[in-house]
BAFI-439950 format. One line per field, with one value per atom (N, C-alpha, C): residue in one letter; atom name; x, z negated, y. Coordinates in steps of 0.001 Angstrom, whole numbers, plus 500000, padded with zeros to 6 digits. Atoms other than C-alpha are relative to their C-alpha. Example, Ala and Ser with C-alpha at 12.3 -4.5 7.8 and 13.67 -1.06 7.14 Angstrom:
<sites>
aa [A;A;A;S;S;S]
at [N;CA;C;N;CA;C]
u [500890;512300;500900;499180;513670;499230]
w [500000;492200;500000;500060;492860;499270]
v [498810;495500;501200;498810;498940;501090]
</sites>
This chain:
<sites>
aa [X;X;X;X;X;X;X;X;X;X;X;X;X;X;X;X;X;X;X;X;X;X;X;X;X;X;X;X;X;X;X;X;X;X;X;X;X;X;X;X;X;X;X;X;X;X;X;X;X;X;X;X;X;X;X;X;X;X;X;X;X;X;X;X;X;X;X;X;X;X;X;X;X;X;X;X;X;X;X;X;X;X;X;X;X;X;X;X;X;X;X;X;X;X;X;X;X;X;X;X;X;X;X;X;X;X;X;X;X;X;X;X;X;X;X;X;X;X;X;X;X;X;X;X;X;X;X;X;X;X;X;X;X;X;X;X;X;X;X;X;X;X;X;X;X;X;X;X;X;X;X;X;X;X;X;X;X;X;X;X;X;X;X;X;X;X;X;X;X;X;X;X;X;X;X;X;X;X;X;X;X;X;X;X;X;X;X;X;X;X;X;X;X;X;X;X;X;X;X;X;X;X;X;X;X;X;X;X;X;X;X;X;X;X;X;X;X;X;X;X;X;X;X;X;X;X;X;X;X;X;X;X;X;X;X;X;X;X;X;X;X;X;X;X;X;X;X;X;X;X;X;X;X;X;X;X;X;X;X;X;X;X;X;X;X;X;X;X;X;X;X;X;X;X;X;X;X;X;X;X;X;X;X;X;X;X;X;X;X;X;X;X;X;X;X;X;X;X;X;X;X;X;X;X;X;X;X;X;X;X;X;X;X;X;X;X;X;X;X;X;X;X;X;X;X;X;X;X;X;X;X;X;X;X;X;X;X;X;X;X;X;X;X;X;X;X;X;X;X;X;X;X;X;X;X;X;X;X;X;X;X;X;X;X;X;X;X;X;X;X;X;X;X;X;X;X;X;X;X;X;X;X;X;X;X;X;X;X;X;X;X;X;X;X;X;X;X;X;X;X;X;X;X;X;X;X;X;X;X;X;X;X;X;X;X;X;X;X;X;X;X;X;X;X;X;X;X;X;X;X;X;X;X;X;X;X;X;X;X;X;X;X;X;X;X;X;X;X;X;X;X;X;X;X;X;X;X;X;X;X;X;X;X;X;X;X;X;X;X;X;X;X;X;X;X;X;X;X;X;X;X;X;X;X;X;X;X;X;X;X;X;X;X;X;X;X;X;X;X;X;X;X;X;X;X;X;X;X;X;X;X;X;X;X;X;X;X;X;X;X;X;X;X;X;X;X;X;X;X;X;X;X;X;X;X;X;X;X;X;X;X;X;X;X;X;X;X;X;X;X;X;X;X;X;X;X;X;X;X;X;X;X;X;X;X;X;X;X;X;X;X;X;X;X;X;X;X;X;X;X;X;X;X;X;X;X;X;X;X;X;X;X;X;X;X;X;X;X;X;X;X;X;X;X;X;X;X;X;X;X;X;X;X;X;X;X;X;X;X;X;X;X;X;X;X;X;X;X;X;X;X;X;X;X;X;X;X;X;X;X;X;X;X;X;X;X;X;X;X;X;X;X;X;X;X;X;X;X;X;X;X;X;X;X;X;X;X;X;X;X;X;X;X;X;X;X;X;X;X;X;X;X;X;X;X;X;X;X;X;X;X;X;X;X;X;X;X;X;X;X;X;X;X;X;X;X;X;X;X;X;X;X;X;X;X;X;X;X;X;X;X;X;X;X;X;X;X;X;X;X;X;X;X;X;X;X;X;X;X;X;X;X;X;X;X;X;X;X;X;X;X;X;X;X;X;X;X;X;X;X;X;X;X;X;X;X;X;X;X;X;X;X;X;X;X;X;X;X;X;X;X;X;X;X;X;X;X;X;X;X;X;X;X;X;X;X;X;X;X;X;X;X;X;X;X;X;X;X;X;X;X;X;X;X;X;X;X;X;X;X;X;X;X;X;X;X;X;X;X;X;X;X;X;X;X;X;X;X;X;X;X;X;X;X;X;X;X;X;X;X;X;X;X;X;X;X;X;X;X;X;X;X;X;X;X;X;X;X;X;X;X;X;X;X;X;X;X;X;X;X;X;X;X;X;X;X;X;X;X;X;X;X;X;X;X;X;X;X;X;X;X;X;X;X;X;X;X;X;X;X;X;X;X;X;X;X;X;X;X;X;X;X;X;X;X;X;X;X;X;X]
at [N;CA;C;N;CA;C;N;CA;C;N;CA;C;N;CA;C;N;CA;C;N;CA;C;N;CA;C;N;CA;C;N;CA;C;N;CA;C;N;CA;C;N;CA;C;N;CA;C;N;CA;C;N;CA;C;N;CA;C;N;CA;C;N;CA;C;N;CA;C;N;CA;C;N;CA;C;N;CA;C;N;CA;C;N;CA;C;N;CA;C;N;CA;C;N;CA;C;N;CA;C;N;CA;C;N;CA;C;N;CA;C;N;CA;C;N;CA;C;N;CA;C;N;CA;C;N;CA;C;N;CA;C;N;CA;C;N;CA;C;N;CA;C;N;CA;C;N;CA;C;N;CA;C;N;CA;C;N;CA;C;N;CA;C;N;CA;C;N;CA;C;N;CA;C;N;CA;C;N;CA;C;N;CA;C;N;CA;C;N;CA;C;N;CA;C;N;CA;C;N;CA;C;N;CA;C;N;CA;C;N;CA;C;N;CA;C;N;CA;C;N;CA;C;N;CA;C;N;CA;C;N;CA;C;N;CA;C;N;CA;C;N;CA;C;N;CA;C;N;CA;C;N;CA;C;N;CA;C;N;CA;C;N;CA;C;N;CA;C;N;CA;C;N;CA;C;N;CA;C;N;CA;C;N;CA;C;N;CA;C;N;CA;C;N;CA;C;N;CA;C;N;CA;C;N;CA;C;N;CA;C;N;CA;C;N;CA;C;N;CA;C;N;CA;C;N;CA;C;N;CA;C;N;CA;C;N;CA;C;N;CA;C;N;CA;C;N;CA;C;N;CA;C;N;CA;C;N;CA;C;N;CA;C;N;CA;C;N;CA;C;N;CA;C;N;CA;C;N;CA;C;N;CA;C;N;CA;C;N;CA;C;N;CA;C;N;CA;C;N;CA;C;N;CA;C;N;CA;C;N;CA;C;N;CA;C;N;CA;C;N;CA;C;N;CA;C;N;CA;C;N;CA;C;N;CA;C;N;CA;C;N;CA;C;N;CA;C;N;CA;C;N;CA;C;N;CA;C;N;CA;C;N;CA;C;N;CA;C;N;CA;C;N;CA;C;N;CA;C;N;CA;C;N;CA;C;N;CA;C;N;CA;C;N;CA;C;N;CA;C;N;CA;C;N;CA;C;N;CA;C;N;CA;C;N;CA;C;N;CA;C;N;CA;C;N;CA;C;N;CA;C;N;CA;C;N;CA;C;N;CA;C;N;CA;C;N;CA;C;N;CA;C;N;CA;C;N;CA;C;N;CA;C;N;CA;C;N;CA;C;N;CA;C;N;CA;C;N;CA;C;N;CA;C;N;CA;C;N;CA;C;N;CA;C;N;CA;C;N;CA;C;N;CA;C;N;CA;C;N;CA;C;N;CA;C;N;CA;C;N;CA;C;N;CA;C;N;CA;C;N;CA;C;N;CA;C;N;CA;C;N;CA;C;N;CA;C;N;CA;C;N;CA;C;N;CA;C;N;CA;C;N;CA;C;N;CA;C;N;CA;C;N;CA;C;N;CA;C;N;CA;C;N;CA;C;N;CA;C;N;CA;C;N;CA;C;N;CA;C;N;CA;C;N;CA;C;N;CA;C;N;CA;C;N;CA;C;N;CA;C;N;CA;C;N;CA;C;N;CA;C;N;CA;C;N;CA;C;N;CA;C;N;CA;C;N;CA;C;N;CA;C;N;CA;C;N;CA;C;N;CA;C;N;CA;C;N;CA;C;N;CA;C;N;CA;C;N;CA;C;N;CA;C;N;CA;C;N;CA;C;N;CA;C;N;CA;C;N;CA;C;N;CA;C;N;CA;C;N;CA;C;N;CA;C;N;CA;C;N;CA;C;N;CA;C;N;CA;C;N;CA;C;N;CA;C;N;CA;C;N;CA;C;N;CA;C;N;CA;C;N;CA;C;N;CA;C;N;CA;C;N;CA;C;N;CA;C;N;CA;C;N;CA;C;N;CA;C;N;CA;C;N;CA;C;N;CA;C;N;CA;C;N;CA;C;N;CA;C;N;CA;C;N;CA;C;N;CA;C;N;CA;C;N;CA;C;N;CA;C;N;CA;C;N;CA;C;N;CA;C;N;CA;C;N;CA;C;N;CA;C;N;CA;C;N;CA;C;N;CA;C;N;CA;C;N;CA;C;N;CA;C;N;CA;C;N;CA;C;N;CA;C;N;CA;C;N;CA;C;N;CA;C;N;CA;C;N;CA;C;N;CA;C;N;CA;C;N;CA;C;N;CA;C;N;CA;C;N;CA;C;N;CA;C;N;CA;C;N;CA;C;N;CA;C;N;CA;C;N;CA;C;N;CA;C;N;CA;C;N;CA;C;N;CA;C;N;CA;C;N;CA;C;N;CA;C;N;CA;C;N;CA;C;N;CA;C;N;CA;C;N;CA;C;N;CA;C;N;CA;C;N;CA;C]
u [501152;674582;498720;501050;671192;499054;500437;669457;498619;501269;665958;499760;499628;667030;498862;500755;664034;500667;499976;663864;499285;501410;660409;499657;500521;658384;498857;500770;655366;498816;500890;654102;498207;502073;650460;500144;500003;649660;499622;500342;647967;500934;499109;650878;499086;500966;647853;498532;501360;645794;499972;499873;644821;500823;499467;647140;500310;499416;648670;500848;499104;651355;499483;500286;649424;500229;500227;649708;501815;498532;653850;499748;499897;653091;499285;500892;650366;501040;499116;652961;498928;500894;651429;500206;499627;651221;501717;498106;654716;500680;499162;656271;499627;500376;654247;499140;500537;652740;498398;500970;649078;499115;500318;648606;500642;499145;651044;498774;500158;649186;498294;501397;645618;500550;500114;647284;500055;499646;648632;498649;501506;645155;499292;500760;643540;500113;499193;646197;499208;500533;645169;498993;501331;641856;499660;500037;642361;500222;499808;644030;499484;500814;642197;499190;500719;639416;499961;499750;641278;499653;500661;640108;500934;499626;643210;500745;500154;644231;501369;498925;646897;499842;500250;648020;500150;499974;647481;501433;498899;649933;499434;500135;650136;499858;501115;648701;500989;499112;651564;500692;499344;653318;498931;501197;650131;500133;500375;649645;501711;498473;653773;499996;499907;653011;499312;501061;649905;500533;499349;651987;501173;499348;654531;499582;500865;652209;499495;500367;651153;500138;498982;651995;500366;500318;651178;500532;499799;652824;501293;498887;655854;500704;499115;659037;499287;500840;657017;498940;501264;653744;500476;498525;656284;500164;499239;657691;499212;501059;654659;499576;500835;653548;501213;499122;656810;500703;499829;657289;498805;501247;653853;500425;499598;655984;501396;498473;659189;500705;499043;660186;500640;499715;659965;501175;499195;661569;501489;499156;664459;500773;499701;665193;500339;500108;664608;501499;498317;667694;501117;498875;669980;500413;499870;669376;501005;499406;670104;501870;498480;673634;500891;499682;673888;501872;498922;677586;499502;500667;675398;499436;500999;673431;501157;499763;675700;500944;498918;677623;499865;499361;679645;500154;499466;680855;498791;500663;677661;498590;500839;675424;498120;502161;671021;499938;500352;669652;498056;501281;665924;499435;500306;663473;499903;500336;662812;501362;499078;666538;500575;499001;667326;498840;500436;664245;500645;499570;665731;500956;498922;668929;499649;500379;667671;498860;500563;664937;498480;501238;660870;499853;499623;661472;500524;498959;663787;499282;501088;661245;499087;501166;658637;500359;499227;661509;500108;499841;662081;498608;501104;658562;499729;500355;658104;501013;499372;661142;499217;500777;659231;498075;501496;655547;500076;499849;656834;500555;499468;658583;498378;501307;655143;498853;501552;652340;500653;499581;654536;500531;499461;654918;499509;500299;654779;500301;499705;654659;501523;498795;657583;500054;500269;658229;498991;500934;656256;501637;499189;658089;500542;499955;658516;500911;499566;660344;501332;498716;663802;500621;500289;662866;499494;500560;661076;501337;498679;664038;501452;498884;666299;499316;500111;664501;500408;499569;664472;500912;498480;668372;499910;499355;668414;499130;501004;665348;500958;499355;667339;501415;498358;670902;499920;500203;669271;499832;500051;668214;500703;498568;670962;501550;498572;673068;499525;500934;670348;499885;499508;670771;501049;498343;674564;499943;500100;674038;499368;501312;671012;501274;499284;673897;501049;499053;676002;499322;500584;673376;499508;500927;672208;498932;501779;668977;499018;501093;667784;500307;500231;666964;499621;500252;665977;500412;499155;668111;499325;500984;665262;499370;500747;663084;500494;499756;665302;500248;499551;666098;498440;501045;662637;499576;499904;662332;500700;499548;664877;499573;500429;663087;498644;500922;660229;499746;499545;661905;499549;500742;660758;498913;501574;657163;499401;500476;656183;500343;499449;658005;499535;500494;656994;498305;501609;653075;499897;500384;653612;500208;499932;655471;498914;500983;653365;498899;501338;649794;500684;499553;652190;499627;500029;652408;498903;501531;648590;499398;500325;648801;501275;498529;651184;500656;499998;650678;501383;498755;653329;501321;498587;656160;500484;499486;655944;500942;498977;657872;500323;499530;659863;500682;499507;661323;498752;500692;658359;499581;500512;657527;500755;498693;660795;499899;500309;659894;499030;501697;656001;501097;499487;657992;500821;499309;660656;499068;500805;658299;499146;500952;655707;499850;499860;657119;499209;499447;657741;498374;501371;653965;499183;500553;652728;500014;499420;655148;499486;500715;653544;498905;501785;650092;500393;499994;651179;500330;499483;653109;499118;500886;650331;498474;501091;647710;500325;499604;649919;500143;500244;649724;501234;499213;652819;500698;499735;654751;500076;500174;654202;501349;498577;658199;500364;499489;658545;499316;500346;656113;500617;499370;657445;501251;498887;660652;500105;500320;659614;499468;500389;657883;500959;498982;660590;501892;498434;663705;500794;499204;664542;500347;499528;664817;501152;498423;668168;500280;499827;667554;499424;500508;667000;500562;499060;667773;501208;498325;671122;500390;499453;670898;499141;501160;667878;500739;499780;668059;500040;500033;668753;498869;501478;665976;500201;500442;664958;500061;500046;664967;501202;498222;668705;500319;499078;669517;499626;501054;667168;500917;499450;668601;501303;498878;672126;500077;499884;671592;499800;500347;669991;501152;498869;672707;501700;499221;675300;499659;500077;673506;499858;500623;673084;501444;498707;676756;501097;498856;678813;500741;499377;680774;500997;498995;683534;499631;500950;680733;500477;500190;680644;501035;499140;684020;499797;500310;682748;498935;501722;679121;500410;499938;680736;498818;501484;678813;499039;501487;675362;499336;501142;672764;499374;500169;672152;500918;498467;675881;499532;499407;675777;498837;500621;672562;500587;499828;673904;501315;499060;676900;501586;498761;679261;500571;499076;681938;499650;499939;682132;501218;499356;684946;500071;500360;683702;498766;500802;680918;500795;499187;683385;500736;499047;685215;498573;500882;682077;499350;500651;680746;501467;498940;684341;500372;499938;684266;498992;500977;680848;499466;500565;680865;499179;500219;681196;498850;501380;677791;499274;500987;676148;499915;500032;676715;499256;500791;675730;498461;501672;672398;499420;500711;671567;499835;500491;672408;499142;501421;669940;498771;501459;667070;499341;500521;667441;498728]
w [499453;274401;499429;500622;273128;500708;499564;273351;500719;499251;274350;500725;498773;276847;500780;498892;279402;501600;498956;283281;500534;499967;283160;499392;501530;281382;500313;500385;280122;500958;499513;281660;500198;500437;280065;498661;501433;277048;499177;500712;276338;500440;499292;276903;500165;500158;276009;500695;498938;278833;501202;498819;281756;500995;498789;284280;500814;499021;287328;499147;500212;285341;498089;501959;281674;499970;500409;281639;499564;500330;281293;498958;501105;279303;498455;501131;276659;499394;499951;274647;499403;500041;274204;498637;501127;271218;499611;499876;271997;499533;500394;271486;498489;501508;268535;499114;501370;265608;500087;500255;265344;499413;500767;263220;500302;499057;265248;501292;498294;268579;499502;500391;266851;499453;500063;265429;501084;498400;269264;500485;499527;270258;499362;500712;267889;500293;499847;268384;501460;498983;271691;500726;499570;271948;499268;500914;269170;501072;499298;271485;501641;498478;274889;499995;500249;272843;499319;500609;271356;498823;501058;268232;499189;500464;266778;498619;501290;263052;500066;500208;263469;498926;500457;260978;500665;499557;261164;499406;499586;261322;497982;500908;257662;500219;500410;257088;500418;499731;257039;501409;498700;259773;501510;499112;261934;500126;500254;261021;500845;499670;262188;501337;498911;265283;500650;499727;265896;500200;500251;264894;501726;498941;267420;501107;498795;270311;500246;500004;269598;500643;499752;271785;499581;500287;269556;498722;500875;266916;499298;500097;265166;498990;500995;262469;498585;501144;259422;499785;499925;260559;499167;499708;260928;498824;501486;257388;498933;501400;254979;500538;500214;256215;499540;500373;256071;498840;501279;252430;498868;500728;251413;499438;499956;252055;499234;500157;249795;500855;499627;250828;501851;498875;254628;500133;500027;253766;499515;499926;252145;501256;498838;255715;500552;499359;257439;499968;500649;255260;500687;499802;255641;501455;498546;259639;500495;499638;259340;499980;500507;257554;500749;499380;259610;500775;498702;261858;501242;498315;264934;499681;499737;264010;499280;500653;261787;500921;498971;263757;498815;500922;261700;498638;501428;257954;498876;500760;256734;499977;500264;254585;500246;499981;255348;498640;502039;251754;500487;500103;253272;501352;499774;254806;501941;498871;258120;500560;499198;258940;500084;499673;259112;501517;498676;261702;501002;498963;263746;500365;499746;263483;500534;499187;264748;501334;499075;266866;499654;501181;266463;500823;499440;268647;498705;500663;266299;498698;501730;263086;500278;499663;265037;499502;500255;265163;498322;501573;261177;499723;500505;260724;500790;499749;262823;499448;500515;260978;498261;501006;258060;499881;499115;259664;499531;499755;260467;498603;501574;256672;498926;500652;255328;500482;499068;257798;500047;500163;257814;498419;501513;253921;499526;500310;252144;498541;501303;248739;499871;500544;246812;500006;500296;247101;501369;498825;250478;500886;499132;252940;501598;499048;255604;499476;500662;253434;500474;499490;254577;501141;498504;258141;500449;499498;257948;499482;500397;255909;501294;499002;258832;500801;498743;261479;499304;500125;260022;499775;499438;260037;501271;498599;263458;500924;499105;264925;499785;500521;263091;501084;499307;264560;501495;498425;268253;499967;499502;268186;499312;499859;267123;501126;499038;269480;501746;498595;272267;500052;500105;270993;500800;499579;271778;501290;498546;274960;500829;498772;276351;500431;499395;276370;500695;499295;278339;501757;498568;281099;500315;499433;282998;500582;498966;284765;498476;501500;280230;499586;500576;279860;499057;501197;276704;498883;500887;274109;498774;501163;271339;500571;499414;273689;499389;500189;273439;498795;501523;269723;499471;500453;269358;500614;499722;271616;499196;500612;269830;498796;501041;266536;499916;499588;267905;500497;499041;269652;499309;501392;266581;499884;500343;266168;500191;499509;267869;498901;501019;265656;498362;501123;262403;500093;500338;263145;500231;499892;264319;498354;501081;260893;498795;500938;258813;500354;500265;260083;499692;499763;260221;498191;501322;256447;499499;500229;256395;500438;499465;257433;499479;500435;255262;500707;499419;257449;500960;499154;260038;499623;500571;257971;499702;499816;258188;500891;499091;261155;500673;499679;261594;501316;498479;264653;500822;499088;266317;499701;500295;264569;501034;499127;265682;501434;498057;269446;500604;499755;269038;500159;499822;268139;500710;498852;270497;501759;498698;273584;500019;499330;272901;499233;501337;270514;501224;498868;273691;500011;499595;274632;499321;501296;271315;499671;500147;270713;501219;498667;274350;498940;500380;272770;498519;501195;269543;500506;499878;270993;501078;498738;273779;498538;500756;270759;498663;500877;268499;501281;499659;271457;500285;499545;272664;501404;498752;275928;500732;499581;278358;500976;499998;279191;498603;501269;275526;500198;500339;275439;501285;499249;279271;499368;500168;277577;499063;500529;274775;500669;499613;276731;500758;499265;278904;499529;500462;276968;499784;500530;276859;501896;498599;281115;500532;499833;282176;501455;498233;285972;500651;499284;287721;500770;498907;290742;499789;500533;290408;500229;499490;292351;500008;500234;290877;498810;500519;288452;498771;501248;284750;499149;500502;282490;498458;501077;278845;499573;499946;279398;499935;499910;280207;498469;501118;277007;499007;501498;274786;499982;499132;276841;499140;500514;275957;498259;501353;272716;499197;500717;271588;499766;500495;272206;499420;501524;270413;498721;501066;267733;499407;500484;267275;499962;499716;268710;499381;501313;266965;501269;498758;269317;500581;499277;270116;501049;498707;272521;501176;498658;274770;501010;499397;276064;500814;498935;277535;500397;499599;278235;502369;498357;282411;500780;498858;285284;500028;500105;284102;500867;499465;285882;499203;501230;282815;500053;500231;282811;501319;498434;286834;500180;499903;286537;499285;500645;284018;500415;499027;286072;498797;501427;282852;500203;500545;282816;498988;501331;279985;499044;501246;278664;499827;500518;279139;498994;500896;277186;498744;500802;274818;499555;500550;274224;499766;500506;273859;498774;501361;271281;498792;500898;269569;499314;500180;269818;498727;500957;268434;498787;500873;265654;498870;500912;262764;500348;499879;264167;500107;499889;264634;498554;501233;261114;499378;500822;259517;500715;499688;261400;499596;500240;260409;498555;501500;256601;499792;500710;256720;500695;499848;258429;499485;500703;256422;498874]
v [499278;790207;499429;500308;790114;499099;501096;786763;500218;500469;787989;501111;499376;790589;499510;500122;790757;500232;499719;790420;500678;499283;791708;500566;498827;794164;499673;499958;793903;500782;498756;797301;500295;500253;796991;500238;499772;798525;498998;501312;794813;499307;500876;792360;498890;501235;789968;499706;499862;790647;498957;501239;788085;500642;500077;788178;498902;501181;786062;499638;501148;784514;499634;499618;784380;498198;501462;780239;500393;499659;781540;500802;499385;784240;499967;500581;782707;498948;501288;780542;498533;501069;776689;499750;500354;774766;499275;500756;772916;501150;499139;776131;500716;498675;778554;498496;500207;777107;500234;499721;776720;501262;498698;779319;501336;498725;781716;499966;500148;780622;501614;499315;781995;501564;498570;785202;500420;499750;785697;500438;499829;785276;501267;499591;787242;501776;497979;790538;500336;499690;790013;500652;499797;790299;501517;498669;793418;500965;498909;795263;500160;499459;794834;500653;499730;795832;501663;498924;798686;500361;499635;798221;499185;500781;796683;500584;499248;797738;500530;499309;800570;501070;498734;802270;501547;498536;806042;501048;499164;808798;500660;499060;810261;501210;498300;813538;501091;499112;815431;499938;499589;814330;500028;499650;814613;501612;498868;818047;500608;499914;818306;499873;500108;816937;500914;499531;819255;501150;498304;822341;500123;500264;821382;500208;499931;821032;501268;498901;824161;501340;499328;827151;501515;498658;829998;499624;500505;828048;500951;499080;829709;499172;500696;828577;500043;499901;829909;498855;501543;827709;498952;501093;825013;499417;499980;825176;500010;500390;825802;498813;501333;822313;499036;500390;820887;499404;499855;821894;499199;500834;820437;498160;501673;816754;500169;500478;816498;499403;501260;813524;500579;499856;814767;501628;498675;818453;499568;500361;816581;498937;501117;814320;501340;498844;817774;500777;499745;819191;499352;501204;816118;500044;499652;816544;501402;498214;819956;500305;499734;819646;498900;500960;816448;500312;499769;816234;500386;500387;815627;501331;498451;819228;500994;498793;821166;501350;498995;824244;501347;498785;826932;499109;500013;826425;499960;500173;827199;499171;501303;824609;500599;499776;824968;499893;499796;825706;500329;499656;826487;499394;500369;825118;500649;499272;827558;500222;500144;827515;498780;501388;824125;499894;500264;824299;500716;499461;826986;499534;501188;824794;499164;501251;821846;499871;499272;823443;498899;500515;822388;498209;501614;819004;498763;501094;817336;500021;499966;818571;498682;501019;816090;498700;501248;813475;500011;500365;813778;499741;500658;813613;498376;501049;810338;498516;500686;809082;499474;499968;809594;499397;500705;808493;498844;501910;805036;499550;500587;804563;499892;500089;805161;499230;500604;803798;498612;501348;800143;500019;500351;799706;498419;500978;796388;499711;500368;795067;499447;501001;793728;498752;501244;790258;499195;500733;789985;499096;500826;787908;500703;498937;790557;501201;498130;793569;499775;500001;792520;500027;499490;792272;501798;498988;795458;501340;499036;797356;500148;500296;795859;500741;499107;797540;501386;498642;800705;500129;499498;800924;499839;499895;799810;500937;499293;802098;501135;498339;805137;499664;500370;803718;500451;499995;803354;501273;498253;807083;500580;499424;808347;499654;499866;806857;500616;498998;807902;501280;498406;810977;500362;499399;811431;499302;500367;809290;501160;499517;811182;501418;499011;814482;500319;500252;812890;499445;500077;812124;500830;498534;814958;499986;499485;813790;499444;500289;813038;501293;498985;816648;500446;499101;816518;498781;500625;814681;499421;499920;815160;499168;501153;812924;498627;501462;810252;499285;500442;810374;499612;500474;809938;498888;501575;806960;499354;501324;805177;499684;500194;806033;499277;500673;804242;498804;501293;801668;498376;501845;798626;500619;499421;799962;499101;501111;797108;498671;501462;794313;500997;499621;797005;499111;500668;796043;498677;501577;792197;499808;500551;791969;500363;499119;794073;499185;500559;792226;498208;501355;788892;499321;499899;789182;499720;500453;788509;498429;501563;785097;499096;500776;783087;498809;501542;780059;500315;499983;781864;499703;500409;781798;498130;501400;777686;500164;499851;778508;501036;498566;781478;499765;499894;780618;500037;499595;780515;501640;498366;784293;500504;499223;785249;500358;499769;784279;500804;499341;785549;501824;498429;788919;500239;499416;789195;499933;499584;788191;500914;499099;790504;501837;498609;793807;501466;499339;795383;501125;499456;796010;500443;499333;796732;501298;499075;798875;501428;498814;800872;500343;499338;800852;501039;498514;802600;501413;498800;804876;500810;499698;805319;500901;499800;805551;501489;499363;808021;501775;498980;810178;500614;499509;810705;499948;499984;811359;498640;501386;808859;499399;500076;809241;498503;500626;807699;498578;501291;804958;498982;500300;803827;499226;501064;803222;499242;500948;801607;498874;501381;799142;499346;500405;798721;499905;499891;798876;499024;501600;795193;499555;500786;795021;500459;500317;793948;500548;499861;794395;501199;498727;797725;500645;499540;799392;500908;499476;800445;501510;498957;803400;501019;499053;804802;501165;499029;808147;499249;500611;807331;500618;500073;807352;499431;500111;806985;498340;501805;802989;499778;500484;803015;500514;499315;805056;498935;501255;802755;498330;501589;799242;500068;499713;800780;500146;499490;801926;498724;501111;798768;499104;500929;796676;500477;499278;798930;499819;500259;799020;498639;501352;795484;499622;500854;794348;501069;499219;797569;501052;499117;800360;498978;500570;797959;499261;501127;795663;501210;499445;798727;499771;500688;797880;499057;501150;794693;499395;500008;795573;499921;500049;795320;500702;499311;796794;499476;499901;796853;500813;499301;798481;501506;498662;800827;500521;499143;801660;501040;499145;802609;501353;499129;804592;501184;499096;806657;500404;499607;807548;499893;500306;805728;498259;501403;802811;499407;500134;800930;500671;499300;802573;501193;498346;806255;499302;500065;804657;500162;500538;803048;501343;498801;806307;501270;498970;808630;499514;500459;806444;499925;499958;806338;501559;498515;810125;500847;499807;810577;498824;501164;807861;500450;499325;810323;500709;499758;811877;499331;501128;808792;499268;500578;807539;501314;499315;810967;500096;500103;811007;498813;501070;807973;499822;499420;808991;500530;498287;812289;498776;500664;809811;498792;500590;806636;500249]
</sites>
């Protein structure tokens, strides 16, 4: 099970804001690195202030999201913007012909029926798969590109398996929601590493990075997704997708699918087997081995979605 599993959440779009327990949550010099403690500080004060350096939403998939929102919007709209982005019209495709999307014999060849195939939700999700590959980029040879290549398999992995989860819970009405939480779910550890990379001094000690980023992705990860303007379902479970403890007998929720999903993708389908009565399991009204057998069921869709969105 995953070592930095929370008890608590954050639930502040600043994790780096004064609170009652900030002498716990500020780490000291005994623990971070001088030069970690001051970036800590520094993010901090960025984002109380709101003025902290995110990147922006490329052009296209802005314009993707905009269309979407739209309610006079239509598949045509949709598609001449679509087409303006290769790179994003070929992801679009790959989705389309995907296992997890394809139904009937026949292959998508155009751009306006792979949307009606996949419907204009899941276009948003290819564009934010595509967003986040562009707005976190890094040189060759930086010290961060192997961390940042690793998330993006596992952000794609988690929403895809939140995908095929969310349609097995009936109070996560919308399946597309959650595939886009999980594609969001590292956003937070994309911008620690990405501004981390600007301070060579951190990498003296990567274990303390390591810790800076697992204690505080969580809350970051809220404010982007708070600042990119999206449902406040999504950023909720981003901020919360690392807490272990929750009422058992509450409704399942976007947090359980994320919680779950995370540690699949990290530990492999065979963990679910001996993930035991969790709190995430019982909300979602699943054993571990109806888990264990829905993820054995849907593997072959969880691998091709994660082909068409790499």
């Amino acid at each position: 099970m995953d070592k930095h599993l929370k008890d608590v959440s954050s639930k502040h779009i600043n994790p780096f804001q004064d609170s009652e327990d900030e002498e716990e949550k500020t780490p000291g010099p005994s623990k971070l690195t001088q030069a970690t403690l001051q970036f800590v500080m520094q993010l901090g004060t960025d984002l109380d202030k709101g003025e902290f350096d995110l990147p922006p939403f490329p052009d296209t998939a802005l314009k993707v999201q905009e269309c979407v929102r739209d309610p006079d919007t239509d598949i045509r709209s949709l598609a001449a913007i679509v087409a303006t982005e290769p790179a994003l019209a070929a992801r679009l495709m790959r989705m389309a012909n995907s296992a997890l999307m394809h139904r009937g014999s026949m292959e998508v060849m155009d751009i306006p029926t792979a949307i009606s195939r996949v419907g204009m939700d899941m276009v948003q999700n290819a564009a934010v798969s595509f967003a986040t590959r562009e707005a976190f980029k890094m040189p060759p040879g930086n010290p961060c590109v192997n961390e940042l290549k690793n998330l993006r398999r596992t952000s794609v992995k988690v929403a895809a398996i939140a995908y095929l989860l969310a349609k097995h819970v009936s109070s996560v009405r919308k399946p597309d929601e959650a595939m886009l939480a999980g594609l969001l779910n590292c956003v937070g550890k994309f911008y620690i590493f990405t501004k981390a990379a600007d301070h060579p001094d951190l990498f003296a000690d990567r274990e303390a990075l390591d810790q800076l980023v697992a204690q505080w992705h969580t809350g970051v990860a809220r404010a982007i997704v708070e600042s990119w303007q999206f449902p406040e379902s999504v950023a909720l479970a981003v901020d919360e997708q690392e807490l272990k403890d929750r009422d058992r007998t509450g409704t399942a929720d976007l947090r359980d699918l994320l919680f779950v999903a995370n540690l699949i993708a990290r530990a492999g389908i065979e963990a679910a087997e001996h993930l035991g009565d969790m709190d995430a399991l019982k909300r979602m009204g699943m054993t571990a081995e109806k888990l264990h057998s829905i993820l054995l069921e849907g593997e072959e869709d969880i691998q091709s979605m994660e082909s068409a969105m790499t």
